[in-house]
N, C-alpha and C positions, 0 to 999 in steps of 0.2 A: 837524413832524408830532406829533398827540398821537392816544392811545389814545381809539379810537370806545366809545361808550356799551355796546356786546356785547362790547369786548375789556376794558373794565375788569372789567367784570364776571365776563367766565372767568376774568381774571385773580387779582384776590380771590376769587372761588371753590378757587381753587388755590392763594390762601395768600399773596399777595403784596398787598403794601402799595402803592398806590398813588398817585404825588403828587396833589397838589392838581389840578397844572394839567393832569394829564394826560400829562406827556412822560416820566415814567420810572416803573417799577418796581422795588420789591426785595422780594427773598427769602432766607431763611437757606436753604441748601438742603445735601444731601451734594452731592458732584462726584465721580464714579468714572472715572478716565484706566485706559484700556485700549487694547492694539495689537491691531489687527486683521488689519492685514497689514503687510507691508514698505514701505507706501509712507502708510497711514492711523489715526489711534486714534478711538476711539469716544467721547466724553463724553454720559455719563449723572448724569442732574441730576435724584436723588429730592427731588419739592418735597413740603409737609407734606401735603397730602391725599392722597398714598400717590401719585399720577401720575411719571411719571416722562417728561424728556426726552433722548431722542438726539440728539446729533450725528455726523457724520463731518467729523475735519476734519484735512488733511494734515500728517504727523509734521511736515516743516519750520517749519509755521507754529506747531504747539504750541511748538516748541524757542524760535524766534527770539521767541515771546512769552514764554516762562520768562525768557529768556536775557535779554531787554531791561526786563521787570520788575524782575530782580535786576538789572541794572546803574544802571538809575534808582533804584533803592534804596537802594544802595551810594555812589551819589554825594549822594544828598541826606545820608546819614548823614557824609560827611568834609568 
Protein backbone atom coordinates (compact mmCIF):
# COMPACT_ATOMS: atom_id res chain seq x y z
CA UNK A 1 0.00 0.00 0.00
CA UNK A 2 1.40 3.57 -0.46
CA UNK A 3 0.02 6.92 0.45
CA UNK A 4 -2.57 8.52 -2.28
CA UNK A 5 -1.66 11.99 -3.86
CA UNK A 6 -4.39 13.86 -0.91
CA UNK A 7 -2.84 11.72 1.81
CA UNK A 8 0.77 12.78 1.04
CA UNK A 9 -0.21 15.88 1.01
CA UNK A 10 -2.04 16.35 4.39
CA UNK A 11 0.58 14.63 5.27
CA UNK A 12 3.51 17.21 4.61
CA UNK A 13 1.19 19.61 5.43
CA UNK A 14 1.32 18.44 8.88
CA UNK A 15 4.94 18.24 8.93
CA UNK A 16 5.87 14.96 7.97
CA UNK A 17 8.43 13.78 5.59
CA UNK A 18 7.44 11.57 3.28
CA UNK A 19 9.30 8.67 1.37
CA UNK A 20 9.93 8.76 -2.09
CA UNK A 21 7.89 5.78 -2.80
CA UNK A 22 5.14 6.57 -0.86
CA UNK A 23 4.78 3.74 1.79
CA UNK A 24 6.04 5.63 4.88
CA UNK A 25 6.15 8.65 6.81
CA UNK A 26 7.96 10.36 9.73
CA UNK A 27 7.54 12.78 12.10
CA UNK A 28 9.56 14.22 15.24
CA UNK A 29 6.48 14.54 17.13
CA UNK A 30 5.80 14.95 21.25
CA UNK A 31 3.87 11.57 22.61
CA UNK A 32 1.74 12.28 25.71
CA UNK A 33 0.83 8.60 27.45
CA UNK A 34 -2.22 9.14 29.77
CA UNK A 35 -4.74 6.64 31.58
CA UNK A 36 -7.96 7.25 31.03
CA UNK A 37 -9.49 4.47 32.70
CA UNK A 38 -8.91 1.25 34.24
CA UNK A 39 -8.85 -0.67 31.27
CA UNK A 40 -7.40 2.34 28.38
CA UNK A 41 -4.57 5.27 28.02
CA UNK A 42 -4.88 7.94 25.56
CA UNK A 43 -1.79 8.66 23.17
CA UNK A 44 -1.75 12.14 22.02
CA UNK A 45 0.81 13.04 19.29
CA UNK A 46 1.48 16.92 19.00
CA UNK A 47 2.81 16.96 15.27
CA UNK A 48 4.65 20.43 14.29
CA UNK A 49 1.83 22.28 12.76
CA UNK A 50 0.25 22.49 16.25
CA UNK A 51 -2.56 19.27 15.17
CA UNK A 52 -2.65 16.97 17.32
CA UNK A 53 -3.47 13.01 17.29
CA UNK A 54 -5.52 10.83 19.54
CA UNK A 55 -5.49 7.46 20.21
CA UNK A 56 -7.20 5.02 22.55
CA UNK A 57 -5.43 2.09 22.85
CA UNK A 58 -5.76 -0.85 25.72
CA UNK A 59 -3.34 -0.43 28.82
CA UNK A 60 -2.26 -4.31 27.91
CA UNK A 61 -1.19 -3.67 24.81
CA UNK A 62 0.84 -0.31 25.57
CA UNK A 63 2.57 -2.53 28.51
CA UNK A 64 3.37 -5.72 26.35
CA UNK A 65 4.76 -3.04 23.74
CA UNK A 66 7.05 -1.27 26.36
CA UNK A 67 7.71 -4.58 27.76
CA UNK A 68 8.88 -6.19 24.43
CA UNK A 69 10.75 -3.26 23.15
CA UNK A 70 12.86 -3.28 26.20
CA UNK A 71 13.49 -6.88 26.02
CA UNK A 72 14.51 -6.67 22.19
CA UNK A 73 16.83 -4.13 23.40
CA UNK A 74 18.39 -5.59 26.01
CA UNK A 75 19.14 -8.63 23.96
CA UNK A 76 20.69 -7.04 21.10
CA UNK A 77 22.87 -5.01 23.61
CA UNK A 78 24.40 -8.59 25.46
Amino acid sequence: MKFDEQERTALTDAGFSVADNSKAAYVEAVVVIAPYDAETYWLTFALPNDAKIVCVVPRDQIADAITDNHAARRNQLQ
